[in-house]
C-alpha positions in Angstrom: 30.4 -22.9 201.3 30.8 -19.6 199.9 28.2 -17.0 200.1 27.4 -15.5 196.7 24.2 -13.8 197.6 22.0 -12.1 194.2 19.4 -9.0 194.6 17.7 -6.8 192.6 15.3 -9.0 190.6 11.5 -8.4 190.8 8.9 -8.0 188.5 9.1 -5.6 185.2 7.0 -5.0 181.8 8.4 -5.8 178.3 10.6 -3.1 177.6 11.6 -2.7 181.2 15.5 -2.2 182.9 16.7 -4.3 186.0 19.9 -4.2 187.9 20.9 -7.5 189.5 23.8 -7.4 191.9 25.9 -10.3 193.6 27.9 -9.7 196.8 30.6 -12.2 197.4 32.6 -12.7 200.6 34.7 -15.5 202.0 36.6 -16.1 198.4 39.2 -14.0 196.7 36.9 -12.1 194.6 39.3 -10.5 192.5 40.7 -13.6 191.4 37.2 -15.2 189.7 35.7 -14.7 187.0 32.2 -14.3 188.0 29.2 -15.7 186.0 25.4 -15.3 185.6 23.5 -18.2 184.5 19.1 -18.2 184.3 16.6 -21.1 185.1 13.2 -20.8 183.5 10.6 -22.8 184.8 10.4 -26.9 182.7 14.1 -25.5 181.7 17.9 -26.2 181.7 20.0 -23.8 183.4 21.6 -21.8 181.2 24.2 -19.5 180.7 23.8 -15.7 180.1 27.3 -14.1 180.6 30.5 -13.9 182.0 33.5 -11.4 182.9 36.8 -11.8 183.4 38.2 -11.6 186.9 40.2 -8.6 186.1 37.1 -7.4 184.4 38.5 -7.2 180.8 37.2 -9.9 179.2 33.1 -9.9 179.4 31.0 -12.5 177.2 27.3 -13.1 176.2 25.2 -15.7 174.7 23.7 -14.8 171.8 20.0 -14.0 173.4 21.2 -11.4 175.5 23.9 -9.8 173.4 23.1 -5.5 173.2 20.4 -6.0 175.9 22.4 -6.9 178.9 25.5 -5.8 180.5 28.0 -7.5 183.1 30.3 -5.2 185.4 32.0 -5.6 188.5 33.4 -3.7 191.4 36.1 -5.7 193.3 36.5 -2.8 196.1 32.5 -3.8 196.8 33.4 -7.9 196.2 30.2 -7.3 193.6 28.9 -8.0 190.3 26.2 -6.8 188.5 24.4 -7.7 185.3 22.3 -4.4 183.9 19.1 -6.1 181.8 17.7 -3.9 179.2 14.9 -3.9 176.6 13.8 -7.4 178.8 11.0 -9.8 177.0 9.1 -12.5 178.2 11.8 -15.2 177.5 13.9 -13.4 179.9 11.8 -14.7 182.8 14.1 -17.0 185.3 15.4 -17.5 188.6 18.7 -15.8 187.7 22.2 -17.0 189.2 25.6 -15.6 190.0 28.1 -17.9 190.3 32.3 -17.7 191.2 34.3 -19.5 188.5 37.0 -22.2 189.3 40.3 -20.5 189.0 42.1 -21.3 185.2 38.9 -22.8 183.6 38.5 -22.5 180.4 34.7 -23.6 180.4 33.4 -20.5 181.7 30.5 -20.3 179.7 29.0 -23.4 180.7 27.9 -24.2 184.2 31.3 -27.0 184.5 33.4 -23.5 184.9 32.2 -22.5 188.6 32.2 -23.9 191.6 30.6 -21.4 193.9 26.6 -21.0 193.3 24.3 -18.4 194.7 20.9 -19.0 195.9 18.9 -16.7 192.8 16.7 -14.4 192.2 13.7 -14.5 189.8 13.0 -11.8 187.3 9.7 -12.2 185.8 8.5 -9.8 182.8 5.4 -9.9 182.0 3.7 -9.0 178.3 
């Protein structure tokens, strides 16, 4: 099992910033491309966004898009998603996750293998 461990969530007001980060160790982290998916309670896991593993190539559904940003540091084995302008809807246990290598699903939860164990971001109204 590999640890992908998040941090940084907590409890904010509409309008509010958050910083979630994921340290990864025990996997080639330069190698995967690393996701972030979100659980709302009575809800699907969904996906939120993506980056490439050499950090290029960054992705975000639709919901997030101009509010939240993905970034990674290999030299720390760490990725980060930077929340913004967060709403209600944006409450979740949120999750980092390492993608299998040469997917091509990476915006769905079939592209990763490795799961962390969350972190719930709650903003209130």
């Amino acid at each position: 099992q590999v640890p992908l461990v998040e941090s940084g969530g907590g409890l904010v007001q509409t309008g509010g910033s958050l910083r979630l980060s994921c340290a990864a160790s025990g996997l080639t982290f330069s190698s995967h491309t690393m996701g972030w998916f979100r659980q709302a309670p009575g809800k699907e896991r969904e996906f939120v966004s993506y980056i490439s593993w050499r950090g290029g190539r960054t992705y975000y559904a639709d919901s997030v898009k101009g509010r939240f940003t993905i970034s990674r540091d290999s030299a720390k084995n760490t990725v980060f998603l930077q929340m913004n302008s967060l709403k209600p809807e944006d409450t979740a246990v949120y999750y980092c996750a390492a993608g299998v290598l040469g997917s091509s699903n990476y915006a769905t939860s079939r592209g990763y293998d490795y799961w962390g164990q969350g972190t719930q971001v709650t903003v209130s109204s």
